[in-house]
N, C-alpha and C positions, 0 to 999 in steps of 0.2 A: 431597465433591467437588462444586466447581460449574461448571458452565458456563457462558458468558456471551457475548451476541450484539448487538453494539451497532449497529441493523439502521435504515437509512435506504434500502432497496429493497423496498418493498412486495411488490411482483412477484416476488422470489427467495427470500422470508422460509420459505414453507410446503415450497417443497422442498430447502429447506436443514434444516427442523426432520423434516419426512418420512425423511431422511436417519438420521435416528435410531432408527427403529424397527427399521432391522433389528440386527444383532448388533454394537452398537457400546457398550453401555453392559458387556455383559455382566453378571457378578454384582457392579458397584460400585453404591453408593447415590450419585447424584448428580441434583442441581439444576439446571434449564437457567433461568437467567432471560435473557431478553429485552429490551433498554431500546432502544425504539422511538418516533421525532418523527413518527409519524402512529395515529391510531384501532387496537386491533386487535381491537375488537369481532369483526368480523367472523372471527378466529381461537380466540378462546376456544373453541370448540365442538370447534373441530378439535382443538386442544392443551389438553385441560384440566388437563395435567401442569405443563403450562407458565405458569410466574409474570410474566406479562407490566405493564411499567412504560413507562408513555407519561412520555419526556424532550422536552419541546418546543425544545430549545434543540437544533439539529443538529450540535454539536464533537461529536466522534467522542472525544475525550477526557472530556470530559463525561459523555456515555452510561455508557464505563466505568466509571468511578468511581463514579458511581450503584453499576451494577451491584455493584461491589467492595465497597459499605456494604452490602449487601442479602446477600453472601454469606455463607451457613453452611460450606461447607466450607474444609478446611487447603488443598485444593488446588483450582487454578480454572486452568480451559482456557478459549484463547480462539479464534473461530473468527471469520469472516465470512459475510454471510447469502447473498452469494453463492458457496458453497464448501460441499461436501457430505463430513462424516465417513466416510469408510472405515470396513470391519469392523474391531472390536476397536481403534478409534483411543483410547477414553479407557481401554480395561486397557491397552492398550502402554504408554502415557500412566503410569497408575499404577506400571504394576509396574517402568518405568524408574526412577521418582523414589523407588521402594521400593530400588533396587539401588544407586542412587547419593544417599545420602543427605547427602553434599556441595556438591548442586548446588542452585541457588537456581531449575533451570526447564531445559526444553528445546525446542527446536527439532523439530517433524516434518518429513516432505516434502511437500511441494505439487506433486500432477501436473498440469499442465493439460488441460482436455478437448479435443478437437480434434471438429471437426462438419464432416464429409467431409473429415476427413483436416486440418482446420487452425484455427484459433482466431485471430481477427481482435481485433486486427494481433499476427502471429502472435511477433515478434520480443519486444513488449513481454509479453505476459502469459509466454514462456517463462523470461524475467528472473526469473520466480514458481519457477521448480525449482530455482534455485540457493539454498542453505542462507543465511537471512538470522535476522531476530529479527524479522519480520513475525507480525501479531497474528491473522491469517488460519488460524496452524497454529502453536500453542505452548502452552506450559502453565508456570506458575509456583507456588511456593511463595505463599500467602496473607499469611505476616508478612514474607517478603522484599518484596513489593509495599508492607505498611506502612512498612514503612523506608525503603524512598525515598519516600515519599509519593504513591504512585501516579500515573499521567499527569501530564503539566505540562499544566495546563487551556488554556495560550499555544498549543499546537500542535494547532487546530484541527480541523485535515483532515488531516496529514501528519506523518511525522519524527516523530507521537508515542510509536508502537512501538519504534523505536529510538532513541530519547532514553529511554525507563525502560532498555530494556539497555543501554545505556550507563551506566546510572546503578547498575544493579546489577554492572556488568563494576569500574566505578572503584571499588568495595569491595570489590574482591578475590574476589568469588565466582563460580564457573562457570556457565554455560548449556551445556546438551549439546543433543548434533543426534544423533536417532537416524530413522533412515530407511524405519523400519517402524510409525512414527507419519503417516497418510497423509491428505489429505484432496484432496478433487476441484474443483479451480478450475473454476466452469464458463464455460464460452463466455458472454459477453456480446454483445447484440445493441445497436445503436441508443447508440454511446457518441460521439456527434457532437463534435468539437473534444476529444478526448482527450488530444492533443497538446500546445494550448493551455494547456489545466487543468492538466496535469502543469509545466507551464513555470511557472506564473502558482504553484502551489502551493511552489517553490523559494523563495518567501517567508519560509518555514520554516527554510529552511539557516543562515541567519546567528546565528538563536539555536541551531538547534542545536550549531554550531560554534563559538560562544561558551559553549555548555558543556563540551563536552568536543572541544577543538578536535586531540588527541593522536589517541583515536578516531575523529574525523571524517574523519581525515588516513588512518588504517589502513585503514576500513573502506568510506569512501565516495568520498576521495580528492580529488573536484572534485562543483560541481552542473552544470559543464557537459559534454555530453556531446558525442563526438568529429560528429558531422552537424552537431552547433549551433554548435562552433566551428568547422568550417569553413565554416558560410554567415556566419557571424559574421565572417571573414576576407574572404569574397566580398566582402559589403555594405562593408565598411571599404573596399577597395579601390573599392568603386564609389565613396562616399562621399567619398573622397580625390579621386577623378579628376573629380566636378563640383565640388569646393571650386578643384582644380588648371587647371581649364578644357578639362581632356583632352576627345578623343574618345572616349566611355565604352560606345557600342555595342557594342563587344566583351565588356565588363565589364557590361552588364546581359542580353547572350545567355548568357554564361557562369554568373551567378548565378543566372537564372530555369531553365537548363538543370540545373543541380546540383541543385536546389528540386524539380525534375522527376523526375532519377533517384533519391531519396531516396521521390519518393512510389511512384516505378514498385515498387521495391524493399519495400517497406512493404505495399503489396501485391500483388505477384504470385503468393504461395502462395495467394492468395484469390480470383481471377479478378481481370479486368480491368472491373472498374466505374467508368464514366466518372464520376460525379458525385463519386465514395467519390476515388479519384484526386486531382479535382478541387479537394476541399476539403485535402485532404491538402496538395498543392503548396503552397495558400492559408496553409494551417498554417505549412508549416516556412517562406515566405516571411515569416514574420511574428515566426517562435517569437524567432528571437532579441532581436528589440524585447518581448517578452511576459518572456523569460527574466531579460535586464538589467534592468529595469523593475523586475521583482518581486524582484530580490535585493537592488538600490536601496531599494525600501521597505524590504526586511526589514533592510536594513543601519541603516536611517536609526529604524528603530522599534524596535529591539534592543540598537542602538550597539554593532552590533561589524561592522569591516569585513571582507565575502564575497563575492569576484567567480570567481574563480579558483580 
């Protein structure tokens, strides 16, 4: 059994690995490696269990795959180093793939932490409960990953968790979701233009839906999402009314106003922080020029077209 942590937050690494010492390996023999793009001298000490490989290249695809040569075990769980194992997450883990020995991997749950009651922005990270092929909380078969060749090293930052299940789904083999395999998303602090990032990394989409554009259509549907396309619609219309000569003041109160309750919304279960707000509005007035943009590249650097 190995585990594997392909870890670009310094800050989250220790109590993600801390997470382990209580009752989570139980009586399995398993490997934790670590493939990390900064120093972790300063962690040896703490984890001398732990097999740590400095990747200086920061693709999240990359890391893996590292990891993946480096594995001794038939089976390899993956987790995120921001995301703490649950008791008994890697025997659930096991003695699942012992009972279904048809399945090429499975799915756990993903709780989100909440910190006085909520987890900023609360809407996005609970996207994390719902049952996905995210690499944060899964485990796979080791020669099933050799047969599709493990991550596609093109998918950088994103889409590359679910571009391998996808690639293991179109061979006909199953992924099971059992919900007593747990791990603890935690609260992230200090994640400035998250919004942005998430826009600009749909860059991704277009290759991934030039591979498997059947499952992309099942499982993901669109890259854009219903807030983005209706500022996407606002802007058009304003866009439209200064090409057309209109009187557009109504159309840019109404855009900057939508722009507004999207951020109120975004965060109200969080308090009302003026700045946090502020940048947010800034966000979504912008996402959708960030969103087009990057599907534009990805379409143009993939050659396959993906707006819609």
């Amino acid at each position: 059994m190995t585990i594997i942590i392909a870890s670009h937050r310094q800050n989250y690494i220790q109590k993600c690995l801390e997470g382990f010492r209580r009752d989570v390996l139980g009586d399995v023999a398993a490997e934790i490696i670590v493939v990390a793009d900064y120093p972790a001298e300063g962690f040896l000490t703490l984890f001398p269990e732990v097999l740590w490989v400095f990747h200086a290249e920061r693709s999240i695809s990359a890391k893996r795959n590292y990891g993946i040569k480096l594995a001794q075990g038939a089976l390899i769980g993956f987790i995120d180093d921001d995301c703490l194992p649950k008791d008994a997450w890697v025997t659930r883990a096991v003695q699942y793939m012992q009972q279904n020995p048809s399945h090429a991997g499975v799915v756990g749950r993903t709780i989100v932490e909440r910190v006085n009651g909520v987890s900023y922005p609360l809407k996005e990270f609970k996207r994390l409960e719902n049952p996905g092929f995210r690499t944060n909380n899964i485990f796979y078969r080791k020669e099933v990953i050799d047969i599709v060749g493990g991550f596609d090293p093109r998918f950088t930052f994103q889409r590359e968790d679910v571009d391998l299940a996808f690639s293991i789904l179109r061979r006909g083999l199953c992924i099971g979701y059992c919900p007593d395999i747990q791990v603890l998303h935690l609260h992230r602090r200090g994640e400035n233009w998250d919004l942005l990032k998430n826009c600009y990394n749909r860059r991704f989409d277009p290759l991934l839906y030039k591979k498997h554009p059947d499952l992309y259509r099942q499982w993901i549907k669109t890259p854009v999402t219903p807030s983005i396309a209706a500022l996407s619609a606002l802007h058009g219309l304003l866009i439209a009314g200064l090409c057309a000569g209109c009187a557009i003041g109504c159309f840019i109160v109404c855009d900057l106003a939508f722009a507004m309750a999207l951020s109120v919304r975004r965060n109200i279960q969080c308090g009302f922080h003026g700045a946090r707000i502020a940048q947010d509005w800034l966000s979504y007035c912008i996402s959708p020029f960030v969103l087009f943009g990057a599907l534009v590249y990805g379409n143009v650097k993939f050659k396959k077209f993906l707006i819609f």
